[in-house]
C-alpha positions in Angstrom: 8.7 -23.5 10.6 6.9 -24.1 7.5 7.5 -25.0 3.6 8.6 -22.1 1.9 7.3 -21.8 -1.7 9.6 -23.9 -4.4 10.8 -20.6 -6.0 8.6 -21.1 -9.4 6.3 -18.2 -11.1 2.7 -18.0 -11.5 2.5 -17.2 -15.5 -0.4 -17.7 -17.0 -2.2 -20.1 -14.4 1.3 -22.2 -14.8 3.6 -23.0 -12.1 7.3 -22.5 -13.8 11.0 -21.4 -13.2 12.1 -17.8 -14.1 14.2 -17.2 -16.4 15.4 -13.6 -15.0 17.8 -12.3 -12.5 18.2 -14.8 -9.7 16.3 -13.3 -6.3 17.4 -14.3 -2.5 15.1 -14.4 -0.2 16.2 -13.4 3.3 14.8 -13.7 6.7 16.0 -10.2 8.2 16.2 -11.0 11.8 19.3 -13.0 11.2 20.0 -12.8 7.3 19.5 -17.0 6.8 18.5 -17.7 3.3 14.3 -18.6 3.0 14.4 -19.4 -0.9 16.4 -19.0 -3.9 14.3 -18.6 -7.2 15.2 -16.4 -10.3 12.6 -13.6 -11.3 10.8 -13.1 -14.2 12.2 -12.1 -18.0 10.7 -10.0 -20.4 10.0 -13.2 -22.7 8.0 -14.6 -19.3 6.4 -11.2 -19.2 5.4 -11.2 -22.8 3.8 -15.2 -22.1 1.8 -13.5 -19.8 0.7 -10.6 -21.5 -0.3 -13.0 -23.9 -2.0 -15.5 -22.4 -4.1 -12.5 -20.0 -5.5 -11.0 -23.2 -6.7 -14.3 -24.8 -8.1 -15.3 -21.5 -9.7 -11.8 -20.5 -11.4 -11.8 -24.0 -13.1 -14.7 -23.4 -16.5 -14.8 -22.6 -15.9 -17.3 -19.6 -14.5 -14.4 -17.8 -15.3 -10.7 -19.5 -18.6 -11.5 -19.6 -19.6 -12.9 -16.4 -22.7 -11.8 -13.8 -21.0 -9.6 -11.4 -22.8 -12.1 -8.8 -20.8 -15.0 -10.8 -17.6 -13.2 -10.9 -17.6 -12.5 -6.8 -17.8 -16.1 -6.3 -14.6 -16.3 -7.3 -14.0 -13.2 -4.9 -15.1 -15.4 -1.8 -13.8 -18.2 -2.5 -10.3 -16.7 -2.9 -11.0 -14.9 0.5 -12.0 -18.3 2.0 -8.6 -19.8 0.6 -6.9 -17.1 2.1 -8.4 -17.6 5.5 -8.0 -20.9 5.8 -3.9 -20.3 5.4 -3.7 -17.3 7.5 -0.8 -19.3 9.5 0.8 -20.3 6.7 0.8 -16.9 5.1 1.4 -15.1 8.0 5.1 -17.1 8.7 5.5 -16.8 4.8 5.3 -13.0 5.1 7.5 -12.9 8.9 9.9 -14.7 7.3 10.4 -12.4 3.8 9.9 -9.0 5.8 10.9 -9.3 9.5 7.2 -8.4 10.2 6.1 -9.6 13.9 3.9 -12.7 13.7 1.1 -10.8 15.4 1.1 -8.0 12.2 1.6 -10.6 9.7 -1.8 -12.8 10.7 -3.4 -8.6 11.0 -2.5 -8.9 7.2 -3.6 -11.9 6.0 -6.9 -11.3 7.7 -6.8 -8.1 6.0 -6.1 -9.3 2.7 -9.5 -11.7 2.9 -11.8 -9.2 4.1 -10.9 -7.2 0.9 -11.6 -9.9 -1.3 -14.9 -10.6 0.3 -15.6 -6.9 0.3 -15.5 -6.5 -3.1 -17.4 -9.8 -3.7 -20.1 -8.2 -1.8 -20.1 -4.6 -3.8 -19.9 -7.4 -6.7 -23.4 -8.7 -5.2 -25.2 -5.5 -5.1 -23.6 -3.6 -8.5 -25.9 -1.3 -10.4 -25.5 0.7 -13.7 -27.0 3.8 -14.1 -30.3 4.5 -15.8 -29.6 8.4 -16.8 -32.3 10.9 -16.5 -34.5 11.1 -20.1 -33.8 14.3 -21.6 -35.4 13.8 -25.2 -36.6 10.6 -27.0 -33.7 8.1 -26.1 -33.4 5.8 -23.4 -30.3 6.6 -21.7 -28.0 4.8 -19.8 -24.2 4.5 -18.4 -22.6 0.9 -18.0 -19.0 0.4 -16.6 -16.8 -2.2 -18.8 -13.6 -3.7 -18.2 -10.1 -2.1 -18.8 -8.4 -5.5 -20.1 -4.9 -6.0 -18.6 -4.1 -4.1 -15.5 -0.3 -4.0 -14.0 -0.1 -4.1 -10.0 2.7 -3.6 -9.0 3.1 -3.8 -4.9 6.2 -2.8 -2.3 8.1 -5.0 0.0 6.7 -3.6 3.6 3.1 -5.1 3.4 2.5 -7.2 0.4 -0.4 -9.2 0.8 -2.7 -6.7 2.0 -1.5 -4.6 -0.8 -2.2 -7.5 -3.3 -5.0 -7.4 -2.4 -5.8 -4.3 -2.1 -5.4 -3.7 -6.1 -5.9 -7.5 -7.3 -9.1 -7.5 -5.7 -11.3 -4.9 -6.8 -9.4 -5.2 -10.6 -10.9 -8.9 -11.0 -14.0 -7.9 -9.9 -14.1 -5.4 -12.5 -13.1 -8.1 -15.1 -10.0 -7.4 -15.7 -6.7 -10.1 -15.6 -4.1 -8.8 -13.4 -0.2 -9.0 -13.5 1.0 -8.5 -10.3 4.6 -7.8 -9.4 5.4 -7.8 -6.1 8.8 -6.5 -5.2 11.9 -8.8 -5.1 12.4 -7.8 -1.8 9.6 -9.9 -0.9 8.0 -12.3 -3.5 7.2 -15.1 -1.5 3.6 -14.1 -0.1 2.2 -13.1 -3.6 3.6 -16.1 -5.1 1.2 -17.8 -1.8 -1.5 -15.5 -3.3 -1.2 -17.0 -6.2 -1.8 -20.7 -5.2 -4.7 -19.6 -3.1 -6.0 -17.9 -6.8 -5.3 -20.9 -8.5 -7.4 -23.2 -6.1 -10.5 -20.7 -5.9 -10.2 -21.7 -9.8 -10.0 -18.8 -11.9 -9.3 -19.1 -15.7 -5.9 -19.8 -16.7 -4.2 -16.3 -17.7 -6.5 -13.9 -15.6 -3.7 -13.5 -13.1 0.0 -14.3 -12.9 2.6 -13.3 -10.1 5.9 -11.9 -12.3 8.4 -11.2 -9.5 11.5 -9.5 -10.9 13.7 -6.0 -11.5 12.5 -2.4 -13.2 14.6 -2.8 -15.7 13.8 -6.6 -16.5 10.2 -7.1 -15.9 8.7 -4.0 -14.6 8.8 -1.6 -17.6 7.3 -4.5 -19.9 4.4 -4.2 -17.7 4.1 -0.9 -17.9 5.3 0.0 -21.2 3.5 -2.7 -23.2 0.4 -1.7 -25.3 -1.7 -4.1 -23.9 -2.1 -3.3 -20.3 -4.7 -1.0 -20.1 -3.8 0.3 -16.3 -1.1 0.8 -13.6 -1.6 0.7 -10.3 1.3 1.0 -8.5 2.6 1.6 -4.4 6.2 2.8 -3.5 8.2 5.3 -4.0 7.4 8.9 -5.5 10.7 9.0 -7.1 9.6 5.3 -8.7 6.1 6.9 -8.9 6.8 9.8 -11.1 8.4 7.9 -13.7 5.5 6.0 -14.2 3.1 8.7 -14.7 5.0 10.2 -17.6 5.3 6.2 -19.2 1.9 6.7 -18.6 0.8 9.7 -20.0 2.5 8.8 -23.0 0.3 5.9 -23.7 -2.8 7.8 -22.4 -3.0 5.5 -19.9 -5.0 5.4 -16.9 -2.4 5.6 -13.6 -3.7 5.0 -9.8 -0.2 6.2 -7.5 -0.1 5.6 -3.8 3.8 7.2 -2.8 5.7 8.1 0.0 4.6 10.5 2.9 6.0 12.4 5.8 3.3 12.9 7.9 2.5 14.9 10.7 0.7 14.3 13.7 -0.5 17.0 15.8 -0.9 17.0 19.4 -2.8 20.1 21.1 -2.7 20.8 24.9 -6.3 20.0 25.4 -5.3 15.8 24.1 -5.3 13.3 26.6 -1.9 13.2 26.7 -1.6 9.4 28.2 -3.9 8.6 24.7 -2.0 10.7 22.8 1.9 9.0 23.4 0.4 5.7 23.1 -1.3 7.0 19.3 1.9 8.5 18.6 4.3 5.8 19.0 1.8 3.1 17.5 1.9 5.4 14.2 5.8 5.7 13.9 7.0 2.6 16.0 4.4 -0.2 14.6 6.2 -1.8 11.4 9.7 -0.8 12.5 8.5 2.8 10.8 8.5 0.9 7.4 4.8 2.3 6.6 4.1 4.9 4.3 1.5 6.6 6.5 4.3 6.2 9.7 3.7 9.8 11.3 6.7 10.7 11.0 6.7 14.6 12.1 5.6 15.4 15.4 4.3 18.5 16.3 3.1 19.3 20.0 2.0 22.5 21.1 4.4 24.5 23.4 2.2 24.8 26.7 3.2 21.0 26.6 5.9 20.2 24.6 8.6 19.4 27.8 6.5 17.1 29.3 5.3 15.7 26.4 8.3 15.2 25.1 10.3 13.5 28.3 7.1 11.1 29.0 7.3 10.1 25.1 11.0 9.1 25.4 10.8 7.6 28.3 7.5 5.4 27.1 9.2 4.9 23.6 12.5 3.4 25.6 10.3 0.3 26.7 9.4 -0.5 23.8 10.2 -4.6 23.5 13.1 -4.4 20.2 13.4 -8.3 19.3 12.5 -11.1 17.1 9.4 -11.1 14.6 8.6 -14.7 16.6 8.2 -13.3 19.8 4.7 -12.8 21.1 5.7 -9.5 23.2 8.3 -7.6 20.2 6.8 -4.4 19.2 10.0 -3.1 17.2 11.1 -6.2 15.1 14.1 -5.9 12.5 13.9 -4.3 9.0 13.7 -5.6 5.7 17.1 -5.6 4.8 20.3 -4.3 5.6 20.8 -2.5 2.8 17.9 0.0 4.5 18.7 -0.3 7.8 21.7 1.3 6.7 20.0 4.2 4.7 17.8 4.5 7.9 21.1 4.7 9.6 22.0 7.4 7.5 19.8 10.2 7.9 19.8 9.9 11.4 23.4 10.2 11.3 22.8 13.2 8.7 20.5 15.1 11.3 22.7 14.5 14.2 25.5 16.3 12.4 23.8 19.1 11.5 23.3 19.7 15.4 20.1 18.0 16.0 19.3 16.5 19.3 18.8 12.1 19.5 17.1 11.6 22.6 17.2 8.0 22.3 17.8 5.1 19.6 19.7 6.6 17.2 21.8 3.3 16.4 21.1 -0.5 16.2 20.9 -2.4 19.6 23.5 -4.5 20.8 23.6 -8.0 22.1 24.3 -11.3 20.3 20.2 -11.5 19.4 20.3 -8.7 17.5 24.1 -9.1 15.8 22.8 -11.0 12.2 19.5 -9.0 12.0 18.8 -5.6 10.4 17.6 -4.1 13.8 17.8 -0.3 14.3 16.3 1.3 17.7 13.1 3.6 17.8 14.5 6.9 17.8 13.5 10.6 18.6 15.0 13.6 17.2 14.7 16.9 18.5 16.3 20.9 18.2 15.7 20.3 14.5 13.9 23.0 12.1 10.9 22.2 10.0 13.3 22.8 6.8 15.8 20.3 7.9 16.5 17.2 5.5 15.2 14.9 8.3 12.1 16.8 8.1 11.6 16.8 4.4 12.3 13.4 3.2 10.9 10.1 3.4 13.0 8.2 6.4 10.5 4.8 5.9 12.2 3.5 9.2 11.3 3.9 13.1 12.6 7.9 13.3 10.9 10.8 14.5 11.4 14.2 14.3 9.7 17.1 17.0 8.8 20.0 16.8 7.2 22.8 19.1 4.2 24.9 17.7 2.1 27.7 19.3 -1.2 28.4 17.4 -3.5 26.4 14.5 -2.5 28.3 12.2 1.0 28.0 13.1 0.8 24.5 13.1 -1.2 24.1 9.9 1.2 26.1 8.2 4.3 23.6 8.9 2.2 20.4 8.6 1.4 21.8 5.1 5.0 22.9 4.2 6.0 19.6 2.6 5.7 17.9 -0.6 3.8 14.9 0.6 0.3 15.2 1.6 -0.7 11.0 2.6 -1.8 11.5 5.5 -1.9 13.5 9.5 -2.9 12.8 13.2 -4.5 15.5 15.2 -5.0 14.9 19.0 -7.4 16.9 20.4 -10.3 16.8 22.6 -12.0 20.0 20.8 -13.9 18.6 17.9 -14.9 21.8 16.1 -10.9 22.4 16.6 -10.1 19.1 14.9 -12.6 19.5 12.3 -11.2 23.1 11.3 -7.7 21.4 11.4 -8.6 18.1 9.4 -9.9 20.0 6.9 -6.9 22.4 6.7 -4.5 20.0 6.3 -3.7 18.6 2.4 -3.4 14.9 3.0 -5.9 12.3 2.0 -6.2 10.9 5.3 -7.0 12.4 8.5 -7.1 10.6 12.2 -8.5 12.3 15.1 -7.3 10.6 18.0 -6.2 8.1 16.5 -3.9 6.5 14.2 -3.3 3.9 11.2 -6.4 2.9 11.3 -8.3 1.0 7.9 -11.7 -0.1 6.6 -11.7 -1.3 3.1 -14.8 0.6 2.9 -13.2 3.9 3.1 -11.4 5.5 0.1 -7.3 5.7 0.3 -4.5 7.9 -1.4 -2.7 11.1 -1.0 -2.3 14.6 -2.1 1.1 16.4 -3.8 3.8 14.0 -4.7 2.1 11.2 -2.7 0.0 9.9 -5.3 -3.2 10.3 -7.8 -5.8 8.7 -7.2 -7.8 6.3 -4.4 -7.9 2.7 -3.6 -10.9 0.7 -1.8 -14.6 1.4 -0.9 -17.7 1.7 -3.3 -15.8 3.5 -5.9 -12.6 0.9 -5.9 -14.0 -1.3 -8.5 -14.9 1.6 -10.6 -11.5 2.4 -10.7 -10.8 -0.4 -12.9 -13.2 0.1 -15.8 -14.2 2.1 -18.3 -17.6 3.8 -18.8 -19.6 4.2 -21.9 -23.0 5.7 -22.7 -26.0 4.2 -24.8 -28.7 5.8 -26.5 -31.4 3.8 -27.6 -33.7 5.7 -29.9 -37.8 5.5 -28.6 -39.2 7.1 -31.9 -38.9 4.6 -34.7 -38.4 7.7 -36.8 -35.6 8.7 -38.9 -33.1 11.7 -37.6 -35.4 14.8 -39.5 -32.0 16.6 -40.3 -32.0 13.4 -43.2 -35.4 14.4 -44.6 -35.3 16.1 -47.9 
């Protein structure tokens, strides 16, 4: 065990008590308390609005060399790696997460930094082609304030997923992290402060919607939202948004499919699909959720997945060999619990899970079994919504275009798995399906490098690679006349 964070905010490069809603911090796997520490308020919010314009203004920081500003970038990836233990207990102990994922995370998290610092390194403007007797160019500027606001299921490789690329682009950033789990970012936040940035450039604001969250949305400062969770939570804050004419970047739910044809290795194939529903407990929004394997297979697909998916090790985040730890809370375990109980009276089949486990290591924790649902119809609830748990529906399906057709009868569109061993088959497929990720025999996997964000009502807009940074600035156009003469419309 390690110290937990004291509980205080980062607000404007100062370490200080809340003055909002009291948070509780749980550890999941048997509900002991990690921290108590209260949120922040809308007057902290409004300190650091204030103190993150003043600062961002200031030459010291809006007007850096990109190659100054990403040393900043490294050295906050260097902080982060050098605590990688200590961040990765942090995060097992605020979210249940397995040990193993946690330190996959934090190594994550400083790989993006450092990324980012390199683009930083190598950052052109563009020189536009001469089309009469100006010189002509395009430069990218800084927004000014920018609002991340991160989920509970992996928050500091989603910190730094948006703080990242928004300080390189010379912005400050006022990250909220979800009450859920605030202890990581507030981490994040002492591994900023050490790497030395300028007071009020970032602060960690931990807190409720209705307290601190719609400040930093609402408030005519911040320039941007960037925001992961919920579409429901999503939506809302595109028409706050569009209101102030704001630039928005939303990364929402999903209910993906994954797509196994009879030509897949099926050994490869079970393994890929379990890994992209079971890993996390199913708390991911990219979990493939909705199984569809083609009929020439589907029994024996089907009985060798259960029977794989029932050996999956269901125990305690500090366990070397768990692959199914608990959940975040109980309060979603419960909702888990719900729409499997939901789908089970309206006739479905559970072939297994379907219920927490029982023994006395599992009686305090927010544990729920893997589960797999079959006899259910593409239309079903269970096959609509987002479950965000460690549930999978499947379904049989004859043809490509049968199958494209269901996979793209959803509102979501994050992302897909196809399993195939027929490339021109998965390329016709990949680029048939609407989602903004596409594996092909394979699944969850991530380079920083490559672009991220969904389709429909999972999101607008994408996160990472060589277009991340742009995603936090403005661009403006200068004309610089070559003549020396005066405009001849003027000449009398």
């Amino acid at each position: 065990m390690i110290k937990m964070p004291d509980g205080k905010l980062f607000i404007g490069g100062e370490w200080e008590t809340g003055t909002g809603e009291e948070i509780v911090s749980i550890f999941p796997a048997d509900g002991s308390i990690n921290c108590s520490l209260y949120g922040a308020s809308k007057d902290d919010g409004l300190r650091a609005i204030k103190l993150a314009k003043s600062a961002q203004s200031q030459p010291s920081w809006r007007s850096l060399k990109p190659h100054e500003r990403a040393r900043y970038l490294y050295a906050i990836a260097d902080g982060i790696e050098a605590n990688i233990d200590r961040i990765s207990q942090i995060q097992t102990r605020d979210t249940g997460k397995t040990l193993r994922e946690t330190a996959i995370l934090a190594s994550s998290a400083s790989g993006t930094f450092r990324y980012f610092g390199a683009l930083l390194e190598s950052s052109d403007d563009l020189l536009t082609a001469q089309r009469n007797d100006s010189l002509t160019m395009s430069v990218h500027e800084p927004l000014g304030l920018v609002t991340a606001i991160t989920p509970w299921n992996s928050p500091i490789a989603s910190d730094a997923q948006k703080v990242a690329p928004a300080l390189a682009a010379g912005n400050a950033v006022l990250l909220k992290p979800s009450s859920w789990s605030p202890l990581v970012s507030l981490e994040l936040a002492r591994i900023v402060e050490s790497a030395g940035l300028p007071k009020g450039i970032f602060s960690v604001l931990p807190g409720s919607g209705h307290e601190i969250g719609g400040l930093l949305v609402d408030h005519p400062d911040i320039s941007k939202v960037t925001f992961t969770g919920s579409t429901k939570t999503g939506r809302s804050l595109a028409i706050k948004a569009a209101k102030k004419l704001m630039p928005i970047s939303l990364e929402l739910g999903g209910k993906s499919p994954v797509i196994v044809f009879k030509d897949s290795d099926i050994d490869i194939a079970i393994a890929g699909v379990m890994f992209g529903i079971f890993s996390s407990t199913g708390q991911s929004c990219i979990a493939g959720s909705r199984l569809f394997v083609q009929r020439d297979i589907y029994n024996e697909f089907v009985e060798r997945l259960v029977k794989a998916t029932k050996k999956l090790k269901v125990g305690s985040p500090y366990n070397l060999d768990t692959q199914v730890s608990t959940m975040i809370h109980p309060q979603h375990r419960d909702s888990v619990a719900a729409y499997v109980d939901l789908a089970r009276n309206e006739g479905a089949n559970i072939l297994c899970g379907g219920e927490s486990p029982s023994g006395a290591e599992y009686k305090k924790g927010a544990y729920y079994l893997p589960t797999i649902i079959t006899e259910v119809d593409n239309s079903a609830q269970i096959c609509r919504e987002e479950v965000f748990g460690p549930v999978l529906v499947v379904m049989p399906f004859d043809d490509e275009a049968d199958v494209i057709e269901q996979a793209n009868e959803n509102e979501y569109g994050l992302a897909c798995g196809i399993w195939t061993n027929d490339f021109p088959k998965a390329w016709r497929v990949g680029r048939a399906i609407n989602a903004g990720t596409v594996w092909v025999n394979t699944y969850k996997q991530f380079s920083i490098s490559t672009p991220f964000g969904g389709e429909k009502n999972s999101g607008i807009g994408r996160e990472k690679g060589r277009n991340g940074i742009r995603a936090f600035m403005s661009q403006k156009s200068l004309y610089f006349d070559l003549t020396g003469n005066s405009h001849p419309w003027a000449e009398i």
